[in-house]
mmCIF entry with sequence, helices, sheets and N, C-alpha, C, O atoms, coordinates in Angstrom:
data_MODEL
# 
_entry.id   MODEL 
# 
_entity.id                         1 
_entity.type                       polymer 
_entity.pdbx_number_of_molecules   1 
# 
_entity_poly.entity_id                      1 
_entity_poly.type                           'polypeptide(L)' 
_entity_poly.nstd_linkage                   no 
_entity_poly.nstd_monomer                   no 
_entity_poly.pdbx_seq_one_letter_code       
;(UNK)(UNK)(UNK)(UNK)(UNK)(UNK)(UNK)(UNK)(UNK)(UNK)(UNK)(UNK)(UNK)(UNK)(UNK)(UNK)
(UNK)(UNK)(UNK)(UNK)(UNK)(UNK)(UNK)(UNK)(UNK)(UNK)(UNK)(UNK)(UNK)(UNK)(UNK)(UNK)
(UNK)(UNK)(UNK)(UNK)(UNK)(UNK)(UNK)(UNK)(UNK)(UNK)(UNK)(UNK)
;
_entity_poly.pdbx_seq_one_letter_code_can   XXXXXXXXXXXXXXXXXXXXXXXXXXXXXXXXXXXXXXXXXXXX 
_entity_poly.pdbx_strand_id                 A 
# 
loop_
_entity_poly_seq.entity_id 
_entity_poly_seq.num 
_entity_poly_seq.mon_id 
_entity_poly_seq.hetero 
1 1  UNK n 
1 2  UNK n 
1 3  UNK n 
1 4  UNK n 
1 5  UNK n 
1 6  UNK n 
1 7  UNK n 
1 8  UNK n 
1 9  UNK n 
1 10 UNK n 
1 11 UNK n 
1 12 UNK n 
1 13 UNK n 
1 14 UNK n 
1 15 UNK n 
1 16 UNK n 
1 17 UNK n 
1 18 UNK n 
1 19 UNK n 
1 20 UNK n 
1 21 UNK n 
1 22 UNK n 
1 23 UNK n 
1 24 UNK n 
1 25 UNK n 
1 26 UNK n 
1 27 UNK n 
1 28 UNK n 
1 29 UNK n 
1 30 UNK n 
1 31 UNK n 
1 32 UNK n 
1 33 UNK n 
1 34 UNK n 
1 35 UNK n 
1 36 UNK n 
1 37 UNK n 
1 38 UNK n 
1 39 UNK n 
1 40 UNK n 
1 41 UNK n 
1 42 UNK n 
1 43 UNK n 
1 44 UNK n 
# 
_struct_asym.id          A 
_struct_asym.entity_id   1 
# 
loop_
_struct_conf.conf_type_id 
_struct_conf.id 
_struct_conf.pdbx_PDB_helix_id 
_struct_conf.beg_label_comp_id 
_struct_conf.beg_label_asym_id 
_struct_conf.beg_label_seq_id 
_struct_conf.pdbx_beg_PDB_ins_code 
_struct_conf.end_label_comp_id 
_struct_conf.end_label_asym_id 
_struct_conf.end_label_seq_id 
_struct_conf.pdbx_end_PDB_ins_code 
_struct_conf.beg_auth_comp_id 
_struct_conf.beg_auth_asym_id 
_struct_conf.beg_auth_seq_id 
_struct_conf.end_auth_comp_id 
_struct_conf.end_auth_asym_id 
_struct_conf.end_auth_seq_id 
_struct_conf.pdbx_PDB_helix_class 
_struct_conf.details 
_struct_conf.pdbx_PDB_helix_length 
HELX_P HELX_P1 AA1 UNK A 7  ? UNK A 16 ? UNK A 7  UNK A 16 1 ? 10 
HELX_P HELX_P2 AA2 UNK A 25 ? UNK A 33 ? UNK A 25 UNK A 33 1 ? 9  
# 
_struct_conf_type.id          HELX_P 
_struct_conf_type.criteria    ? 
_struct_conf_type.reference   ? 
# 
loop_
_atom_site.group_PDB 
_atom_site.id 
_atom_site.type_symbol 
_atom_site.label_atom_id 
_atom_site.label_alt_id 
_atom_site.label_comp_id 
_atom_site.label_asym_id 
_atom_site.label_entity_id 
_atom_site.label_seq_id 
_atom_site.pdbx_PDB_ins_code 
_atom_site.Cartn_x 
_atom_site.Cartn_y 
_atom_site.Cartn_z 
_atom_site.occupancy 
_atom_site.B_iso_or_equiv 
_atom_site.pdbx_formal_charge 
_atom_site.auth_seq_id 
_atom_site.auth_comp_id 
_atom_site.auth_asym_id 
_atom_site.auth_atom_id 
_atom_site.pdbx_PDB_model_num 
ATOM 1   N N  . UNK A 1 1  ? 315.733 130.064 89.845  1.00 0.00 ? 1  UNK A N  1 
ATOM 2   C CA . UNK A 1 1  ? 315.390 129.102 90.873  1.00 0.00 ? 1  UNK A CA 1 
ATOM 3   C C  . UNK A 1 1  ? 316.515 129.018 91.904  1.00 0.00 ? 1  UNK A C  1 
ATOM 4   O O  . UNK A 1 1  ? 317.682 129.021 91.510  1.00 0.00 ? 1  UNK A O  1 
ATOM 5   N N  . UNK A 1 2  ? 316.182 128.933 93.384  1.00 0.00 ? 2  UNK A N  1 
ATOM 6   C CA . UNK A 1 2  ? 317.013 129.155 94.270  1.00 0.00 ? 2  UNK A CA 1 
ATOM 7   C C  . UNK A 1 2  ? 317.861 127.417 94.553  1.00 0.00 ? 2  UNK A C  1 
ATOM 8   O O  . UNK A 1 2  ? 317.101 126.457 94.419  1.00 0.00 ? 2  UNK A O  1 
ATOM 9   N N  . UNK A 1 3  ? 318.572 127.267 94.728  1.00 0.00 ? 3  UNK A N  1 
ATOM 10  C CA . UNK A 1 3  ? 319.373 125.630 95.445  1.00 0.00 ? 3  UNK A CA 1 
ATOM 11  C C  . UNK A 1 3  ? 319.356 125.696 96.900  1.00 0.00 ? 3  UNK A C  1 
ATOM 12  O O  . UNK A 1 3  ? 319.849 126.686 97.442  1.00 0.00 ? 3  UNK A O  1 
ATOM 13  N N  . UNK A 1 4  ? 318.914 124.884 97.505  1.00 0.00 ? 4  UNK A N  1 
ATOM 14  C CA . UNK A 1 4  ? 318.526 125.167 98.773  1.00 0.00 ? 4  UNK A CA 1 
ATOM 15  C C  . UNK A 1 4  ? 319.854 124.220 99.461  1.00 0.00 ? 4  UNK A C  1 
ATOM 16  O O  . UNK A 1 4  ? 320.622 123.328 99.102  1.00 0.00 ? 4  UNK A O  1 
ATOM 17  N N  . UNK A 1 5  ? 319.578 125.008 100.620 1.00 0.00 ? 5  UNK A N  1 
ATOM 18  C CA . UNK A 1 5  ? 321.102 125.042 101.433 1.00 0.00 ? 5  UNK A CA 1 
ATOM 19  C C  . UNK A 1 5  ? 321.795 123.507 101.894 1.00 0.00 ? 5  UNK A C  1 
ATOM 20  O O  . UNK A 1 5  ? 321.046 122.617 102.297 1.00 0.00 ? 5  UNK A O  1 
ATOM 21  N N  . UNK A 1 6  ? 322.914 123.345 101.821 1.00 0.00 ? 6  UNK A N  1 
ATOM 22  C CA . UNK A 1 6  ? 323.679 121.810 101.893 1.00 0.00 ? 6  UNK A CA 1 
ATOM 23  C C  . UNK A 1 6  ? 322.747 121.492 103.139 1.00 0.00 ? 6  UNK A C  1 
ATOM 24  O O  . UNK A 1 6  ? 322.000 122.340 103.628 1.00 0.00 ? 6  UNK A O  1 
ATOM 25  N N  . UNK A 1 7  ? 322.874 120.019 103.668 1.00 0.00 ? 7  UNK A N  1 
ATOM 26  C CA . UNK A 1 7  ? 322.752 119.341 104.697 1.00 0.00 ? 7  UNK A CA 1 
ATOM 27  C C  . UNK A 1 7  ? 322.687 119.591 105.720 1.00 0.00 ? 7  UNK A C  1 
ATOM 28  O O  . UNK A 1 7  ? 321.798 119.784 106.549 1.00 0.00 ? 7  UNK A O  1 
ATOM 29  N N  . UNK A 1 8  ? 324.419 119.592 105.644 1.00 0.00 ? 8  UNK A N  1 
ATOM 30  C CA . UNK A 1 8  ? 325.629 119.588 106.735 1.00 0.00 ? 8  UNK A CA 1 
ATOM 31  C C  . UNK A 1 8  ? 325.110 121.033 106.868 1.00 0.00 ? 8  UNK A C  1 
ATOM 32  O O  . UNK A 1 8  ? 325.026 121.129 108.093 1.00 0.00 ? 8  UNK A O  1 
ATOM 33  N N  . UNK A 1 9  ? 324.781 122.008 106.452 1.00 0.00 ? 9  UNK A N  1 
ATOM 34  C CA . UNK A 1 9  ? 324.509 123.505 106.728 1.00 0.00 ? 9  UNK A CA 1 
ATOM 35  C C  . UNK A 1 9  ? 323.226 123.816 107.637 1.00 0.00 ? 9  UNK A C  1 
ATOM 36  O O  . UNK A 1 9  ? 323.274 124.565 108.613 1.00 0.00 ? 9  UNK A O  1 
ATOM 37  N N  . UNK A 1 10 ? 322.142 123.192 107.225 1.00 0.00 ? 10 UNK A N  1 
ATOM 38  C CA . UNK A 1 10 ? 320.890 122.913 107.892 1.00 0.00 ? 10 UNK A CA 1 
ATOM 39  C C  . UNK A 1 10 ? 321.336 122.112 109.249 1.00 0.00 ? 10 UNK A C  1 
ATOM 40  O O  . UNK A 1 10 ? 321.146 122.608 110.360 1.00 0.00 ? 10 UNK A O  1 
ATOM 41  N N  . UNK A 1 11 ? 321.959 120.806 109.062 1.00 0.00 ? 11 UNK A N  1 
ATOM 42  C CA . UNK A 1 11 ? 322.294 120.371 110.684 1.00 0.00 ? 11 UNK A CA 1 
ATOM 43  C C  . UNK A 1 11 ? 322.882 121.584 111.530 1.00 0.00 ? 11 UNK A C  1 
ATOM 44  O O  . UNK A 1 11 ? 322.561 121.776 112.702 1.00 0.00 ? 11 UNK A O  1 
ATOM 45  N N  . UNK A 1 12 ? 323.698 122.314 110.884 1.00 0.00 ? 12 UNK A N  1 
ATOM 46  C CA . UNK A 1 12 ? 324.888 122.472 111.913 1.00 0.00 ? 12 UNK A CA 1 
ATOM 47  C C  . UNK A 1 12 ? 324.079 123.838 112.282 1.00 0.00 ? 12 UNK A C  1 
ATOM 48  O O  . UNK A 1 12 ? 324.428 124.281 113.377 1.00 0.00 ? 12 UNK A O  1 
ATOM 49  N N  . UNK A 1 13 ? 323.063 124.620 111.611 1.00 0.00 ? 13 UNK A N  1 
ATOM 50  C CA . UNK A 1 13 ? 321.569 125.716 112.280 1.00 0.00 ? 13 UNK A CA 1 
ATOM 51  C C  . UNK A 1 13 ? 321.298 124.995 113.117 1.00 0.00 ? 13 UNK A C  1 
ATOM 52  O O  . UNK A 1 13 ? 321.592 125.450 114.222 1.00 0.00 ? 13 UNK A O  1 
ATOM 53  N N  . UNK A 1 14 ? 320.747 123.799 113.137 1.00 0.00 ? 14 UNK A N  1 
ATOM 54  C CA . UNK A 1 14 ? 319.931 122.697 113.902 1.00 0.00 ? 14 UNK A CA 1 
ATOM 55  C C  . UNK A 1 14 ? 320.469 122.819 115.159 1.00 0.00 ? 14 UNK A C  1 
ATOM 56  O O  . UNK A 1 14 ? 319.967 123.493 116.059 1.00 0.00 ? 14 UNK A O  1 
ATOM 57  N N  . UNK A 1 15 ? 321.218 122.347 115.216 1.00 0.00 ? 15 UNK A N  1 
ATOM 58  C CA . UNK A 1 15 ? 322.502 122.326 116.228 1.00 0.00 ? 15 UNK A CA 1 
ATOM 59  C C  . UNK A 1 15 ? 322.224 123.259 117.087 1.00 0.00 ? 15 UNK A C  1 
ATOM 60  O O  . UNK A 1 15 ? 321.694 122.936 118.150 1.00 0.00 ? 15 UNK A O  1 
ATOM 61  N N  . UNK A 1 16 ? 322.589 124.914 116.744 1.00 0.00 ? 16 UNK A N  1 
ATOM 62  C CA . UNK A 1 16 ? 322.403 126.338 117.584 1.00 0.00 ? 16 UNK A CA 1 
ATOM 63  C C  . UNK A 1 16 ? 321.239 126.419 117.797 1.00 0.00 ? 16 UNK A C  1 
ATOM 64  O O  . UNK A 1 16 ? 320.997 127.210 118.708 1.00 0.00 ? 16 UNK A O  1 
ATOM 65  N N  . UNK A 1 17 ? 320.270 125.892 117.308 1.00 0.00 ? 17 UNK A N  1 
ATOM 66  C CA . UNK A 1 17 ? 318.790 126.232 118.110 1.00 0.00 ? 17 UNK A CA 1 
ATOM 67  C C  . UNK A 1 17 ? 318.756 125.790 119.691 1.00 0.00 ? 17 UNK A C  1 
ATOM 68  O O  . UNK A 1 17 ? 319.538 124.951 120.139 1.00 0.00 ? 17 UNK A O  1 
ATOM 69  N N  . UNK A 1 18 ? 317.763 126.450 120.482 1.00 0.00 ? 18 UNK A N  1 
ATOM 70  C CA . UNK A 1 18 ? 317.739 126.295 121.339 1.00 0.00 ? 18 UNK A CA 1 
ATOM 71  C C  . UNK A 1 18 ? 316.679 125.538 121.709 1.00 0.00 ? 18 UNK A C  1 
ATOM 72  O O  . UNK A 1 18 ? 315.681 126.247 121.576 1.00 0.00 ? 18 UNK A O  1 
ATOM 73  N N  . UNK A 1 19 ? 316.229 123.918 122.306 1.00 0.00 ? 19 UNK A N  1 
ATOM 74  C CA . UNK A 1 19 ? 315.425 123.155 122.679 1.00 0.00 ? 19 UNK A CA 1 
ATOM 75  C C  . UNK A 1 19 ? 313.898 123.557 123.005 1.00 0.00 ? 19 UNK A C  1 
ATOM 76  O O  . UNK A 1 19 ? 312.774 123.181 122.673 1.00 0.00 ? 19 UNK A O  1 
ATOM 77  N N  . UNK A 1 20 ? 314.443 124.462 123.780 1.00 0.00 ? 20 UNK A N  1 
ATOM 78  C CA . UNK A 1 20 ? 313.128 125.316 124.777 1.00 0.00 ? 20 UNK A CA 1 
ATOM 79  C C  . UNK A 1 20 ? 312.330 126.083 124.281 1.00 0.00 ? 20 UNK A C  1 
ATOM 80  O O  . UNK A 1 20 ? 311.112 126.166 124.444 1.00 0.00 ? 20 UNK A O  1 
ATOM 81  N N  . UNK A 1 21 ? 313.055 126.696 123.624 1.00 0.00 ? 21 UNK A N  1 
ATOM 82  C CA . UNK A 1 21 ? 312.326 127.960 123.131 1.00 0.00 ? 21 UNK A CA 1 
ATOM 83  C C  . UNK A 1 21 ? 311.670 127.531 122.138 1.00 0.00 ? 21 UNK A C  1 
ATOM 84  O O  . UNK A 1 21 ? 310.532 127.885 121.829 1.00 0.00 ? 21 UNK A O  1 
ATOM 85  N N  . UNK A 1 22 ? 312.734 126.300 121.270 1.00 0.00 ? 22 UNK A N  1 
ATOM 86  C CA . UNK A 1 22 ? 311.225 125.749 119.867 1.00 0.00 ? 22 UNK A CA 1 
ATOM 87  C C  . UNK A 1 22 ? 310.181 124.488 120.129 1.00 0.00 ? 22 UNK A C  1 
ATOM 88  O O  . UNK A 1 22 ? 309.620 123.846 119.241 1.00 0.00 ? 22 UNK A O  1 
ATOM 89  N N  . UNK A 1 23 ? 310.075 124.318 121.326 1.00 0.00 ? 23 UNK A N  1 
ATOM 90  C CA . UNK A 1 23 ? 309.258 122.990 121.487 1.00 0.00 ? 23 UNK A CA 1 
ATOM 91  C C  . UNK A 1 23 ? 309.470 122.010 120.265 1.00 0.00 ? 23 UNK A C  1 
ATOM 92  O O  . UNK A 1 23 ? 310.417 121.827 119.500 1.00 0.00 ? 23 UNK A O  1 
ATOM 93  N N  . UNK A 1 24 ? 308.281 121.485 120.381 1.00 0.00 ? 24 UNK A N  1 
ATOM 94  C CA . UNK A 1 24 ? 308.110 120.071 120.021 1.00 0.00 ? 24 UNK A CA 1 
ATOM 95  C C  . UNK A 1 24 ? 308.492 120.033 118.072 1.00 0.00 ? 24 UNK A C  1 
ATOM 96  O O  . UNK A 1 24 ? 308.588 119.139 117.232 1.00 0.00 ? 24 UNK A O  1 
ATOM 97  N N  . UNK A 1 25 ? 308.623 121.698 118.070 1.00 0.00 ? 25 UNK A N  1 
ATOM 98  C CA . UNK A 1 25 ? 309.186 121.781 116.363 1.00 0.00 ? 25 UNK A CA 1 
ATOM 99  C C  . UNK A 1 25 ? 310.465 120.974 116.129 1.00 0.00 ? 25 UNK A C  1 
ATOM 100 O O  . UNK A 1 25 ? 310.781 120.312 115.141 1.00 0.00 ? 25 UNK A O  1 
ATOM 101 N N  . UNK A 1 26 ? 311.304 121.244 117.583 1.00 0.00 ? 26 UNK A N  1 
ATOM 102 C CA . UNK A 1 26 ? 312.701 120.818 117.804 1.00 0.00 ? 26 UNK A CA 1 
ATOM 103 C C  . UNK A 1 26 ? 312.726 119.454 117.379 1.00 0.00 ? 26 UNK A C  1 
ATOM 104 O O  . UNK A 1 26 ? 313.569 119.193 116.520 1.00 0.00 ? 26 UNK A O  1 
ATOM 105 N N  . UNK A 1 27 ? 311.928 118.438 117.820 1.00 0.00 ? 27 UNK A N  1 
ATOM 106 C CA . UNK A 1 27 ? 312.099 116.822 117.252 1.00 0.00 ? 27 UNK A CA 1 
ATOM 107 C C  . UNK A 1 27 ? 311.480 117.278 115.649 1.00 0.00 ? 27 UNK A C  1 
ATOM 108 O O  . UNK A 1 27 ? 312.023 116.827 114.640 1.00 0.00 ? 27 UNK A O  1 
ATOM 109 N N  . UNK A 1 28 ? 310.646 117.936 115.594 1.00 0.00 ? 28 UNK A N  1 
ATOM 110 C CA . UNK A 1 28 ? 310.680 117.421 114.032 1.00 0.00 ? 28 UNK A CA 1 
ATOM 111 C C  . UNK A 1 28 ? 311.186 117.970 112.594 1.00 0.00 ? 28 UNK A C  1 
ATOM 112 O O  . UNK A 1 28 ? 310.981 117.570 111.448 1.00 0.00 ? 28 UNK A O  1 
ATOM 113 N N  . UNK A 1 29 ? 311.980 119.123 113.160 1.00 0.00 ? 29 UNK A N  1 
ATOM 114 C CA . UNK A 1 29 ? 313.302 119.507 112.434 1.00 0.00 ? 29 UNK A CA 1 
ATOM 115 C C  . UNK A 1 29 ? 313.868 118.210 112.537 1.00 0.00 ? 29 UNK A C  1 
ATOM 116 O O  . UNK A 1 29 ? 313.907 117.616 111.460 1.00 0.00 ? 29 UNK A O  1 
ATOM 117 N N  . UNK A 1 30 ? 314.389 117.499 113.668 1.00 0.00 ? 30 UNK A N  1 
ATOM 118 C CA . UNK A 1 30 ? 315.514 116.465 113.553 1.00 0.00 ? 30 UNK A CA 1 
ATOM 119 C C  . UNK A 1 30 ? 314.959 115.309 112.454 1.00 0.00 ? 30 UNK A C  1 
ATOM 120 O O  . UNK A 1 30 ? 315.675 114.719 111.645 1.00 0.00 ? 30 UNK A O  1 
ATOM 121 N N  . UNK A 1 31 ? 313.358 115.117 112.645 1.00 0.00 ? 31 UNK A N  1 
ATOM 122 C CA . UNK A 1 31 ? 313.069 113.714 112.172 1.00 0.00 ? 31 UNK A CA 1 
ATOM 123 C C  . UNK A 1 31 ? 313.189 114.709 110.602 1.00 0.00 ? 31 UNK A C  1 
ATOM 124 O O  . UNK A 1 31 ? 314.103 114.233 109.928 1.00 0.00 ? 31 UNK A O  1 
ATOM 125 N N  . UNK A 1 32 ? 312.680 115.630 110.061 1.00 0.00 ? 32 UNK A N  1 
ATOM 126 C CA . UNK A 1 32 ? 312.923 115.757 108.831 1.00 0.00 ? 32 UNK A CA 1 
ATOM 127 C C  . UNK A 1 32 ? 314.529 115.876 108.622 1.00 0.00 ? 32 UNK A C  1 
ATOM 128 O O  . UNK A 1 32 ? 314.656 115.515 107.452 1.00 0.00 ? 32 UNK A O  1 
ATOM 129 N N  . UNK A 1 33 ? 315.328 116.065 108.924 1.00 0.00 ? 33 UNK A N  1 
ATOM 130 C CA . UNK A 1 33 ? 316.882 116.005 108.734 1.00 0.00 ? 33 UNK A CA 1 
ATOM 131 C C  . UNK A 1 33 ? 317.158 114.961 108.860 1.00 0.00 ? 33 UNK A C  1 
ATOM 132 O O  . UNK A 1 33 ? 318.310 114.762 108.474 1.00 0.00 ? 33 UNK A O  1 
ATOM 133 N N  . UNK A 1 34 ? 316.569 113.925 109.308 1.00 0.00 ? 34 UNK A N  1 
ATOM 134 C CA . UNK A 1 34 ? 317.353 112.629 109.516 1.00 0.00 ? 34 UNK A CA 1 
ATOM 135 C C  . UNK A 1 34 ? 318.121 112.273 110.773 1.00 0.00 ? 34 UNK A C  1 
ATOM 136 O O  . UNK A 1 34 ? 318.603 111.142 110.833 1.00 0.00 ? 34 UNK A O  1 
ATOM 137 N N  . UNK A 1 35 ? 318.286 113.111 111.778 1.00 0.00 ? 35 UNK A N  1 
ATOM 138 C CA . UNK A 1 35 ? 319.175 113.075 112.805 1.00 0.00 ? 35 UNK A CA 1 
ATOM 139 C C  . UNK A 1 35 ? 318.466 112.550 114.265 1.00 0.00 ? 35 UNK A C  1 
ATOM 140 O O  . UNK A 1 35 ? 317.322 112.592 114.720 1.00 0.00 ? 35 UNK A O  1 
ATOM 141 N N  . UNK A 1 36 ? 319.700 112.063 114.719 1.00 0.00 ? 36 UNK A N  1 
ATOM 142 C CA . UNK A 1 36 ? 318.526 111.490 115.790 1.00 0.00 ? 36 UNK A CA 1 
ATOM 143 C C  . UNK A 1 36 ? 318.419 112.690 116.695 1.00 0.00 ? 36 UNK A C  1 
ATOM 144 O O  . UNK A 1 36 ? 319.343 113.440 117.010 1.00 0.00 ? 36 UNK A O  1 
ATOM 145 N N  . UNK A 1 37 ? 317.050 112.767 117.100 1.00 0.00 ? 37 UNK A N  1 
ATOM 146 C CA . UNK A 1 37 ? 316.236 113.856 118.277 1.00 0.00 ? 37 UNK A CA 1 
ATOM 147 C C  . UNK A 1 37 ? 317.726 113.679 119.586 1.00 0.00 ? 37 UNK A C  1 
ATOM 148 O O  . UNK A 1 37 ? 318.480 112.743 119.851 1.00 0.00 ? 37 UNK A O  1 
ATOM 149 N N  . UNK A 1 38 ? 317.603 114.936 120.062 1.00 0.00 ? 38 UNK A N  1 
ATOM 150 C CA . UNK A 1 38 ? 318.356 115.498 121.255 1.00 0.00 ? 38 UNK A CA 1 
ATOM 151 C C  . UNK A 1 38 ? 317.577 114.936 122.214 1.00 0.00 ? 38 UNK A C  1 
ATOM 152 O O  . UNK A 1 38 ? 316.349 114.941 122.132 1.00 0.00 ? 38 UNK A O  1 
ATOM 153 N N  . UNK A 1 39 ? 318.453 114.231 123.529 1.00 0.00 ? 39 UNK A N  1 
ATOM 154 C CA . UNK A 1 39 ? 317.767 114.362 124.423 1.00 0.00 ? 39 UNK A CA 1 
ATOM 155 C C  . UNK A 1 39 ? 318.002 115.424 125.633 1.00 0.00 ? 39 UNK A C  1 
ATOM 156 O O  . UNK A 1 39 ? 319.160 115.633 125.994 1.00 0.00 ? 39 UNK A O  1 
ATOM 157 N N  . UNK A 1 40 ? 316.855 116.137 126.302 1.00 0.00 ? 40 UNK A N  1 
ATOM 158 C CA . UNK A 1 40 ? 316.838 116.976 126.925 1.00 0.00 ? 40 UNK A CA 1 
ATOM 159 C C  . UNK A 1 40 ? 316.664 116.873 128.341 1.00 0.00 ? 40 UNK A C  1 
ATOM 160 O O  . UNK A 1 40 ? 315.753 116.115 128.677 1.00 0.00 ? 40 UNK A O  1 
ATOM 161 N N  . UNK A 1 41 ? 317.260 117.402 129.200 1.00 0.00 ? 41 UNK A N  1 
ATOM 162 C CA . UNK A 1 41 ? 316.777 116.778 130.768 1.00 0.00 ? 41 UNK A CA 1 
ATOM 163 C C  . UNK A 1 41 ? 316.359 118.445 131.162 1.00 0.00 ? 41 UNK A C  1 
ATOM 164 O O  . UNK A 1 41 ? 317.052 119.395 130.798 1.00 0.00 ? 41 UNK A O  1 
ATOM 165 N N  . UNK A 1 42 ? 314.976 118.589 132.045 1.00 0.00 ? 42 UNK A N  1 
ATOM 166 C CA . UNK A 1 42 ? 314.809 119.402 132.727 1.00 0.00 ? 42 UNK A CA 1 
ATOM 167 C C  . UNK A 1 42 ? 315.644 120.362 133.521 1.00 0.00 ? 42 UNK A C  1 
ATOM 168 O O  . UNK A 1 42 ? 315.292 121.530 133.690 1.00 0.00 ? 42 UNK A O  1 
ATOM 169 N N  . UNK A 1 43 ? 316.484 119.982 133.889 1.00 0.00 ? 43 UNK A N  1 
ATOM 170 C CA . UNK A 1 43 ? 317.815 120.427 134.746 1.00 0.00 ? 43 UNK A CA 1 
ATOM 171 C C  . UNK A 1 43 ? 318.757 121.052 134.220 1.00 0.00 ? 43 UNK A C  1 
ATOM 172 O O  . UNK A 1 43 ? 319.602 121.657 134.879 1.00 0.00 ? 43 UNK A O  1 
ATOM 173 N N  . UNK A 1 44 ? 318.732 120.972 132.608 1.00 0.00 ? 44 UNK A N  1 
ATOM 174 C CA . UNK A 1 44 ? 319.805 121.678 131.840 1.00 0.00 ? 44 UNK A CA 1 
ATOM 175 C C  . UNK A 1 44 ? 319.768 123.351 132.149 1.00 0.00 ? 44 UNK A C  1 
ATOM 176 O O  . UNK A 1 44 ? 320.580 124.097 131.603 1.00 0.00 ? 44 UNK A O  1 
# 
């Protein structure tokens, strides 16, 4: 049976993703991690 990866390891993937490219998956990676959602401005 595999142990699936620390937290802090999953946030800090979380982190390097890129907003855009994962849509609306992007908030709900955060809400399943617990973290609060990024906010994003058009202009970035």
């Amino acid at each position: 049976m595999r142990k699936s990866a620390p937290k802090e390891l999953l946030i800090e993937a979380y982190n390097l993703l890129d907003p855009y490219e994962c849509g609306d998956v992007y908030d709900d990676i955060a809400d399943d991690l617990g973290v609060p959602r990024k906010v994003h401005s058009p202009d970035e």
